[in-house]
PyMOL Python script that loads the backbone (N, CA, C, O; Angstrom):
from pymol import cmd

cmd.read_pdbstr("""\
ATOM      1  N   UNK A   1     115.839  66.580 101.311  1.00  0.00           N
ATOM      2  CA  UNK A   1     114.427  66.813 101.195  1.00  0.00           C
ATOM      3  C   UNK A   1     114.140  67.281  99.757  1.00  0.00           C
ATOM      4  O   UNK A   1     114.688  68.354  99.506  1.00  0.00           O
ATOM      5  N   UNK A   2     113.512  66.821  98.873  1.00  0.00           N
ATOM      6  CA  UNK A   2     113.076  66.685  97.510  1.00  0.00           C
ATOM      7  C   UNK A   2     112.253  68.320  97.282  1.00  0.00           C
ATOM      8  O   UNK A   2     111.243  68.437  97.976  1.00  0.00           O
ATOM      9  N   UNK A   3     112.548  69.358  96.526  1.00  0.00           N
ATOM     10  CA  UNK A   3     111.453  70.434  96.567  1.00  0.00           C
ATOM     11  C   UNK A   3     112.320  71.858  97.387  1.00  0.00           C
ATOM     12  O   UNK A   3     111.992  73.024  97.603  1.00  0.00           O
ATOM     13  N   UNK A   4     113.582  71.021  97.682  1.00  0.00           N
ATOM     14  CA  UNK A   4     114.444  72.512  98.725  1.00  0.00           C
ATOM     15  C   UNK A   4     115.304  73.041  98.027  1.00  0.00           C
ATOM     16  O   UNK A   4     116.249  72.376  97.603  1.00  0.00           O
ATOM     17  N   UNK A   5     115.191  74.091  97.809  1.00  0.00           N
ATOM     18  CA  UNK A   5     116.414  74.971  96.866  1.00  0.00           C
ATOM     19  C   UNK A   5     117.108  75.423  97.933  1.00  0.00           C
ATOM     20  O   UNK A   5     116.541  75.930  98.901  1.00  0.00           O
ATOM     21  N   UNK A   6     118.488  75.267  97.841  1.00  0.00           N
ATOM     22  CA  UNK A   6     119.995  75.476  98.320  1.00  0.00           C
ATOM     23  C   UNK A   6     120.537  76.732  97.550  1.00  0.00           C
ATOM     24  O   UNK A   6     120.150  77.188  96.474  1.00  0.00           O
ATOM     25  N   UNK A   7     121.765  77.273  98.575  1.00  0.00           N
ATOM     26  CA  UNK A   7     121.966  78.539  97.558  1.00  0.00           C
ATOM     27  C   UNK A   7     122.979  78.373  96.121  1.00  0.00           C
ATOM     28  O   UNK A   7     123.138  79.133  95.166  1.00  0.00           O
ATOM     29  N   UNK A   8     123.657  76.823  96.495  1.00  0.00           N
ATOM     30  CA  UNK A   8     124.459  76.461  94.997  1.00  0.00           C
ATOM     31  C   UNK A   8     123.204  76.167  93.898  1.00  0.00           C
ATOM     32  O   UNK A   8     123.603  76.516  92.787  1.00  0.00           O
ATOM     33  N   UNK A   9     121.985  75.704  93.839  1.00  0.00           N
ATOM     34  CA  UNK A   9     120.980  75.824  93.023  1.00  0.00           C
ATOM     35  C   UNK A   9     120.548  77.447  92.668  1.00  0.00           C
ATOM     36  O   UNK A   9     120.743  77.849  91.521  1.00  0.00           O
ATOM     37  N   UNK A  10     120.015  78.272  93.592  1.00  0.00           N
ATOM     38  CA  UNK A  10     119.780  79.492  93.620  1.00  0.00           C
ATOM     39  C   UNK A  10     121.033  80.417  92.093  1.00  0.00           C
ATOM     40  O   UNK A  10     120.718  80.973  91.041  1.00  0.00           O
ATOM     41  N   UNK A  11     122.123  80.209  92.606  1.00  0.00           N
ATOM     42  CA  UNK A  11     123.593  80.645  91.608  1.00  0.00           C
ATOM     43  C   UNK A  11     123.129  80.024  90.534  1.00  0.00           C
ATOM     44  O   UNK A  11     122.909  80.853  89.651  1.00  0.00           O
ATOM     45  N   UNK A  12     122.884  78.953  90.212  1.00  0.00           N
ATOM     46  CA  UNK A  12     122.851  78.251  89.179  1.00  0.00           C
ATOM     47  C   UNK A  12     121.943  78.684  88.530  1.00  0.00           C
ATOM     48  O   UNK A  12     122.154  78.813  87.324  1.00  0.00           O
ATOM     49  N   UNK A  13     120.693  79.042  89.036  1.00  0.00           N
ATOM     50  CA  UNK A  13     119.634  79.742  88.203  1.00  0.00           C
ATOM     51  C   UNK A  13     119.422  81.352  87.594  1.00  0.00           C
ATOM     52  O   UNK A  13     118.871  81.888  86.633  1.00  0.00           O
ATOM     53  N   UNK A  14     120.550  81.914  89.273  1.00  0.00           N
ATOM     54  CA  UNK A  14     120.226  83.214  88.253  1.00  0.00           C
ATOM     55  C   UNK A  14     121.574  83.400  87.497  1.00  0.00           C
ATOM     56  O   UNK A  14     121.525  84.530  87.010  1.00  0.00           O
ATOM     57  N   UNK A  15     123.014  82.676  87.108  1.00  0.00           N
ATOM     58  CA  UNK A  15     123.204  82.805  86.307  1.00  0.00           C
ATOM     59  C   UNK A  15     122.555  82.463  84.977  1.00  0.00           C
ATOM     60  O   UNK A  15     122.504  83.275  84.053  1.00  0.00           O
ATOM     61  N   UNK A  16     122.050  81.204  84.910  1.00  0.00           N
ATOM     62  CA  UNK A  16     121.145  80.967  83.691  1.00  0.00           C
ATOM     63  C   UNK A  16     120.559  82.009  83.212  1.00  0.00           C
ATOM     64  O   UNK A  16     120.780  82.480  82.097  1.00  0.00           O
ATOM     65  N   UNK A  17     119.661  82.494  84.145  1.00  0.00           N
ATOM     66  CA  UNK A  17     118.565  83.679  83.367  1.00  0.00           C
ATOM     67  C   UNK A  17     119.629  85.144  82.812  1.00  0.00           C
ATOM     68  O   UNK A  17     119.518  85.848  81.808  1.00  0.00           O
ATOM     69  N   UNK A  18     120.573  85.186  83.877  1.00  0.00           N
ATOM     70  CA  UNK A  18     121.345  86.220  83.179  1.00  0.00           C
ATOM     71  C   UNK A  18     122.403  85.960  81.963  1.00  0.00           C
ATOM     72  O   UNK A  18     123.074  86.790  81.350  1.00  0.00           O
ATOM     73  N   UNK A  19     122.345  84.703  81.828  1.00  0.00           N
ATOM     74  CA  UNK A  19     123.167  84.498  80.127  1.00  0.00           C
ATOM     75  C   UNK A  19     121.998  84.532  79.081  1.00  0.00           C
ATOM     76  O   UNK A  19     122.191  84.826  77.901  1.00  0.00           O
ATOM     77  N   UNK A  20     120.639  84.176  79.657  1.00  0.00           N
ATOM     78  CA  UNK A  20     119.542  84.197  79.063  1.00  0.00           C
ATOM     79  C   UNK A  20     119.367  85.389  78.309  1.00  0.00           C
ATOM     80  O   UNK A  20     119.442  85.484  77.084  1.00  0.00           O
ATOM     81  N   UNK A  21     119.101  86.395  79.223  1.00  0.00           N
ATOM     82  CA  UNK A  21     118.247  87.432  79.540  1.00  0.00           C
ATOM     83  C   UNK A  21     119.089  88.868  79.137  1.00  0.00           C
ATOM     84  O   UNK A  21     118.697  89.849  78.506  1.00  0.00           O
ATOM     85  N   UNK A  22     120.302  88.597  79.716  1.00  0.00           N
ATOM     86  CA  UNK A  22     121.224  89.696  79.515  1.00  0.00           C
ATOM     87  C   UNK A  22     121.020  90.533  80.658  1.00  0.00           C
ATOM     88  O   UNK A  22     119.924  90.866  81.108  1.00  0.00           O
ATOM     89  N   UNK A  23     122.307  90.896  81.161  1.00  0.00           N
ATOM     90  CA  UNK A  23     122.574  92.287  82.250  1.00  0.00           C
ATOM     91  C   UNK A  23     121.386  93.372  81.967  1.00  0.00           C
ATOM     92  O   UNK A  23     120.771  93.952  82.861  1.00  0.00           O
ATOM     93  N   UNK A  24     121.201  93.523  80.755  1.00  0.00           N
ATOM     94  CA  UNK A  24     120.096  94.935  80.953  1.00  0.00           C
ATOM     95  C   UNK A  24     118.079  94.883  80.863  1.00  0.00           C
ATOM     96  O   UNK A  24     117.166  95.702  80.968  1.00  0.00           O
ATOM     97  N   UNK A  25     118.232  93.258  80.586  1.00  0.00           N
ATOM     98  CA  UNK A  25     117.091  92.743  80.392  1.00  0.00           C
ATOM     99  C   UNK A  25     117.112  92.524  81.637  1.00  0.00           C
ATOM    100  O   UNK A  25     116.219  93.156  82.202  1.00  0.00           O
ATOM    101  N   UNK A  26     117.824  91.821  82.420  1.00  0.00           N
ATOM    102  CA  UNK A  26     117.088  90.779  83.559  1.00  0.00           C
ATOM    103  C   UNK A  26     116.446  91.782  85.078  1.00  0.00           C
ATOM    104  O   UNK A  26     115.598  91.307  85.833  1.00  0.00           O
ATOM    105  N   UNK A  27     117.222  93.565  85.326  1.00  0.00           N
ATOM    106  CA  UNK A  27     116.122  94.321  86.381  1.00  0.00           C
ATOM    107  C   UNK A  27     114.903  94.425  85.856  1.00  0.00           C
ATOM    108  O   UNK A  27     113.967  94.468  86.654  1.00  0.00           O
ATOM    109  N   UNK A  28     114.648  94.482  84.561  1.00  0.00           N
ATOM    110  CA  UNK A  28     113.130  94.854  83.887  1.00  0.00           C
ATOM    111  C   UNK A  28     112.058  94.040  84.000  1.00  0.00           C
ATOM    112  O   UNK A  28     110.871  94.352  84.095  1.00  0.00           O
ATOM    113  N   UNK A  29     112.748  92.591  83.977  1.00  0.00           N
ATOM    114  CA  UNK A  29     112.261  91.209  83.852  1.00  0.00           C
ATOM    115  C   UNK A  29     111.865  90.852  85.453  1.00  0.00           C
ATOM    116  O   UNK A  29     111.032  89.969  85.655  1.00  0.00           O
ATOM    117  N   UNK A  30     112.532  91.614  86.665  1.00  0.00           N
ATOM    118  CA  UNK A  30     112.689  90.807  87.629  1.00  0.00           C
ATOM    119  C   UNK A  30     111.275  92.254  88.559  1.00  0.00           C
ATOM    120  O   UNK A  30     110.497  91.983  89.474  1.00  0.00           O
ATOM    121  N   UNK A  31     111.437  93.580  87.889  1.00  0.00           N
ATOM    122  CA  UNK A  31     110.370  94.065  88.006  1.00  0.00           C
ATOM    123  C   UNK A  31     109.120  94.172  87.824  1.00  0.00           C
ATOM    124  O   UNK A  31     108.303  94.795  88.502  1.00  0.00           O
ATOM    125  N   UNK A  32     108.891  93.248  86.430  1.00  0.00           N
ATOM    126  CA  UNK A  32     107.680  93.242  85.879  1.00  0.00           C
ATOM    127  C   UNK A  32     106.818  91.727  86.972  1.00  0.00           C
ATOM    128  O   UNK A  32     105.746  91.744  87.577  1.00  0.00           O
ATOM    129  N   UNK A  33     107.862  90.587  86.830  1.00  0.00           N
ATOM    130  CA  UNK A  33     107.626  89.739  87.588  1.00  0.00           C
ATOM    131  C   UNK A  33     107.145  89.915  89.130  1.00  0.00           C
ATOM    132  O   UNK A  33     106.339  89.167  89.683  1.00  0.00           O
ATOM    133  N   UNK A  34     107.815  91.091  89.755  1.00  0.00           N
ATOM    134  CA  UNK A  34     107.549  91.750  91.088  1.00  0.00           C
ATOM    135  C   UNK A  34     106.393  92.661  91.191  1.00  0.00           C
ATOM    136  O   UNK A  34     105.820  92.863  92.261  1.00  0.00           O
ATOM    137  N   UNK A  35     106.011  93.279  89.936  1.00  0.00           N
ATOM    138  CA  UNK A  35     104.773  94.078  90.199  1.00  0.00           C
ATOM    139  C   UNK A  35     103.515  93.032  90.010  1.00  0.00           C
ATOM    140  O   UNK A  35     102.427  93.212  90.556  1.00  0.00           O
ATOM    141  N   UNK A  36     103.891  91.647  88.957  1.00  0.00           N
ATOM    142  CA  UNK A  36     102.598  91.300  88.589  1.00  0.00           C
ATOM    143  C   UNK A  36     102.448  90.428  89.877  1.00  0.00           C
ATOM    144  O   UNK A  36     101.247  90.211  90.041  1.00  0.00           O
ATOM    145  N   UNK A  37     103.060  89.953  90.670  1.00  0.00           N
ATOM    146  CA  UNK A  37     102.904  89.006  91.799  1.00  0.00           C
ATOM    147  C   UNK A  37     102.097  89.891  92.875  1.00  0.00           C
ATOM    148  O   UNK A  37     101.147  89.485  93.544  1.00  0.00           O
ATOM    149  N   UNK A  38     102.782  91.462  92.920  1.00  0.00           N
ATOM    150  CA  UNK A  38     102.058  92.202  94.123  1.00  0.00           C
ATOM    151  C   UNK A  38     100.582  92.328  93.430  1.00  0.00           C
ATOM    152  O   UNK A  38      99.632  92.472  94.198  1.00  0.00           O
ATOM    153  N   UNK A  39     100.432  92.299  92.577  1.00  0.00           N
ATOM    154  CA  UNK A  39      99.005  92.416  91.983  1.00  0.00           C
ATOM    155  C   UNK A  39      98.085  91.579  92.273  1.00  0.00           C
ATOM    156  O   UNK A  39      97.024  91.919  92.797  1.00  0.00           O
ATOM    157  N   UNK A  40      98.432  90.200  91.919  1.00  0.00           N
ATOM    158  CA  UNK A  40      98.019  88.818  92.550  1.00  0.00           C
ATOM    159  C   UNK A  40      97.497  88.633  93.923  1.00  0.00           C
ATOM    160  O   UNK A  40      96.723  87.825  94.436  1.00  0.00           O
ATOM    161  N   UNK A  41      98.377  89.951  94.474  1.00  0.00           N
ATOM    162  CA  UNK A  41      98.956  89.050  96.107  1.00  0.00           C
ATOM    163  C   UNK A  41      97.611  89.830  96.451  1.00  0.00           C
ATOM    164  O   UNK A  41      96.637  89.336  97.019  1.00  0.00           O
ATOM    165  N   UNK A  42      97.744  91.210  95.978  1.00  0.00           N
ATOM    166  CA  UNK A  42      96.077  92.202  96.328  1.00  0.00           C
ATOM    167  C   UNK A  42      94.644  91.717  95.688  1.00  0.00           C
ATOM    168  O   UNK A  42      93.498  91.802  96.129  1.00  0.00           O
ATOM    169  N   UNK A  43      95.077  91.272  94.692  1.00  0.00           N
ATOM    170  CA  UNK A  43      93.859  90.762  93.951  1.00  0.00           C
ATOM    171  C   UNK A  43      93.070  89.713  95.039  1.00  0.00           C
ATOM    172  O   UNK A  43      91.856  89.806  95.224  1.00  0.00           O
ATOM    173  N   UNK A  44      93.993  88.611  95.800  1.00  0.00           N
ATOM    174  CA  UNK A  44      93.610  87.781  96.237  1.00  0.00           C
ATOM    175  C   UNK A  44      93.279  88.617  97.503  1.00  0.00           C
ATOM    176  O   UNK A  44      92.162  88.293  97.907  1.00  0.00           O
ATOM    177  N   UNK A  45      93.762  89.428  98.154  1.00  0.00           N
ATOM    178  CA  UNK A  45      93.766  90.148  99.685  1.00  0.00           C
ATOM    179  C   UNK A  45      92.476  90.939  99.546  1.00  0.00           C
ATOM    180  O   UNK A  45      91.761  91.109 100.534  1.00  0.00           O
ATOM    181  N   UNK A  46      92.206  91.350  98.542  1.00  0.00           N
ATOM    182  CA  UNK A  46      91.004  92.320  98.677  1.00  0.00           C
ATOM    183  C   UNK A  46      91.733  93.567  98.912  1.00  0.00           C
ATOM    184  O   UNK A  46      91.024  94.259  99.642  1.00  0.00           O
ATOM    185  N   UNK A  47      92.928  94.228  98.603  1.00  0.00           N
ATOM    186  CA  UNK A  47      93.181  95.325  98.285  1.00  0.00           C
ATOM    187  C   UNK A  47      92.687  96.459  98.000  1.00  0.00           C
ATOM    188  O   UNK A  47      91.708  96.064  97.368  1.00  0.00           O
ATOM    189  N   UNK A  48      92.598  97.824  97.978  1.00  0.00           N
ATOM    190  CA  UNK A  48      91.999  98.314  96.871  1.00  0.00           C
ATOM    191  C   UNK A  48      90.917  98.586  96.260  1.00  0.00           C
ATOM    192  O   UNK A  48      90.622  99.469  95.456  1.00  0.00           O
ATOM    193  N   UNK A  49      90.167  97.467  96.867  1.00  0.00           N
ATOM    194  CA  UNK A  49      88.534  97.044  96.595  1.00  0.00           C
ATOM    195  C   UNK A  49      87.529  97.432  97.627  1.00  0.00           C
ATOM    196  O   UNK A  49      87.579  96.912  98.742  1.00  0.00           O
ATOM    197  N   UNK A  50      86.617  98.318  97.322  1.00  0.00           N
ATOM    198  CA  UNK A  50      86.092  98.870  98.162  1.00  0.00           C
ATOM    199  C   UNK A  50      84.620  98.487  97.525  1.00  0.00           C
ATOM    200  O   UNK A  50      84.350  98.820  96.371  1.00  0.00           O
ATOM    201  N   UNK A  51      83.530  97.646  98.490  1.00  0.00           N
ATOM    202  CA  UNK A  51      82.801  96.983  98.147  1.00  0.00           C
ATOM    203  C   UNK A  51      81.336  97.623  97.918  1.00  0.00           C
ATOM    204  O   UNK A  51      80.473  97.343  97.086  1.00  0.00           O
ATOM    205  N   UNK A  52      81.368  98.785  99.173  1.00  0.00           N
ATOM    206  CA  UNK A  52      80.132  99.679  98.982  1.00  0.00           C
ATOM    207  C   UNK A  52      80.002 100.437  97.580  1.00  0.00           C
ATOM    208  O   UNK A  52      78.950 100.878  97.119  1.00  0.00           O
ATOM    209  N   UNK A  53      81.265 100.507  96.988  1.00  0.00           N
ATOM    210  CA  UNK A  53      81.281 101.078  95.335  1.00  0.00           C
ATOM    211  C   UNK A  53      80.605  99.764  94.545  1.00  0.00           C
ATOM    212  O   UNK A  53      80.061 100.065  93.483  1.00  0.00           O
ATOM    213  N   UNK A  54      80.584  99.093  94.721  1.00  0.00           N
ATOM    214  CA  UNK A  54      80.000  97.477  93.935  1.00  0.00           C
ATOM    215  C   UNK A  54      78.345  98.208  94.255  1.00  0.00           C
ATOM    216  O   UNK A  54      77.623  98.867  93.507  1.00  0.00           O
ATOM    217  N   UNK A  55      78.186  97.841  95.426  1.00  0.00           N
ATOM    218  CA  UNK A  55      77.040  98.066  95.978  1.00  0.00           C
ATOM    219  C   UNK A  55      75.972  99.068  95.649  1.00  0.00           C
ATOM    220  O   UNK A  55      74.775  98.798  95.544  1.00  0.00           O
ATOM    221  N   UNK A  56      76.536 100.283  95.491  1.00  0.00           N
ATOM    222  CA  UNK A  56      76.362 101.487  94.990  1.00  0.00           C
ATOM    223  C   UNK A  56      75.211 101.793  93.391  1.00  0.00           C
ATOM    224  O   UNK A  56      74.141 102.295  93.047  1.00  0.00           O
ATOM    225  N   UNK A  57      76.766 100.841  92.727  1.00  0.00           N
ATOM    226  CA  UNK A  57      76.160 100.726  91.389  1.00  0.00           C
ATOM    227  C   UNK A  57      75.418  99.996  90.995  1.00  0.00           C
ATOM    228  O   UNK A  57      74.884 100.258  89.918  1.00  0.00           O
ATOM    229  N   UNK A  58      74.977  98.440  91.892  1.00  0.00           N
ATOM    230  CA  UNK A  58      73.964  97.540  91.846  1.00  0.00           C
ATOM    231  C   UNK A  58      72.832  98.607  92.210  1.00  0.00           C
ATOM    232  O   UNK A  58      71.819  98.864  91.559  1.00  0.00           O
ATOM    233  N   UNK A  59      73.072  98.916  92.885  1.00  0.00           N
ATOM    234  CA  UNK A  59      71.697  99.991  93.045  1.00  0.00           C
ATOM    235  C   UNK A  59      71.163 100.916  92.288  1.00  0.00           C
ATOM    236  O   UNK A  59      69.991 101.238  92.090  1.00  0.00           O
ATOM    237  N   UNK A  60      72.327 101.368  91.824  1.00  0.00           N
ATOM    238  CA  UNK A  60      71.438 102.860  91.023  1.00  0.00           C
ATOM    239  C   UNK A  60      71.338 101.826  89.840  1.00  0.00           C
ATOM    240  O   UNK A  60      70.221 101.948  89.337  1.00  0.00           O
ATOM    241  N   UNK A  61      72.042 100.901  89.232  1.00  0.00           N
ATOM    242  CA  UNK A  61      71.291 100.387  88.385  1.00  0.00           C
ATOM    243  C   UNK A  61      69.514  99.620  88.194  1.00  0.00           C
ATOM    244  O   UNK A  61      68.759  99.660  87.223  1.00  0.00           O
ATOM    245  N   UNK A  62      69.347  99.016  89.470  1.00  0.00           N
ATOM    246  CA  UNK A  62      68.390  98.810  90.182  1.00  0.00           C
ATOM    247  C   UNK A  62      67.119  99.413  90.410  1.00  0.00           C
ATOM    248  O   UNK A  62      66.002  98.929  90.598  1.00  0.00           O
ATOM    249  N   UNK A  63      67.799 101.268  90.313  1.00  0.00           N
ATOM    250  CA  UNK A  63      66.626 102.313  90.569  1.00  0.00           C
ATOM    251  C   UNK A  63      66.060 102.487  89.302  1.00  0.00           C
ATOM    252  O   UNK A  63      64.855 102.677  89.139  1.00  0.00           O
ATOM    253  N   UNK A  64      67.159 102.409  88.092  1.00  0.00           N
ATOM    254  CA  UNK A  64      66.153 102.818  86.728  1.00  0.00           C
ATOM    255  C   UNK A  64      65.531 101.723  86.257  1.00  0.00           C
ATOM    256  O   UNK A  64      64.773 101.812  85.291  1.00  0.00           O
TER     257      UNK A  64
END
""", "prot")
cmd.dss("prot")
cmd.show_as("cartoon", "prot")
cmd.util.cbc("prot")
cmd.orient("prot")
């Protein structure tokens, strides 16, 4: 099936990135990548976002 990563592909890649990247680069690299995805993942979820604060400030802007 065209598009399926196997775990002899999987090896193959993260050695790459770690001859790349280096042993002390590649947790930093694999964290930054992990926080910006959870960011994404909320951004898209509506996380965080609390809408009556939107609302709020449409208004008092509204009042002056």
């Amino acid at each position: 099936m065209p598009g399926s990563i196997g775990p002899l592909e999987l090896v193959i890649v993260l050695a790459i990135a770690l001859i790349v990247l280096g042993p002390k680069k590649l947790p930093e690299v694999g964290r930054s990548i992990g926080n910006g995805m959870r960011e994404f993942k909320d951004s898209l979820s509506g996380v965080g976002v609390d809408r009556n604060d939107e609302d709020d400030d449409v208004h008092s802007i509204e009042a002056k």
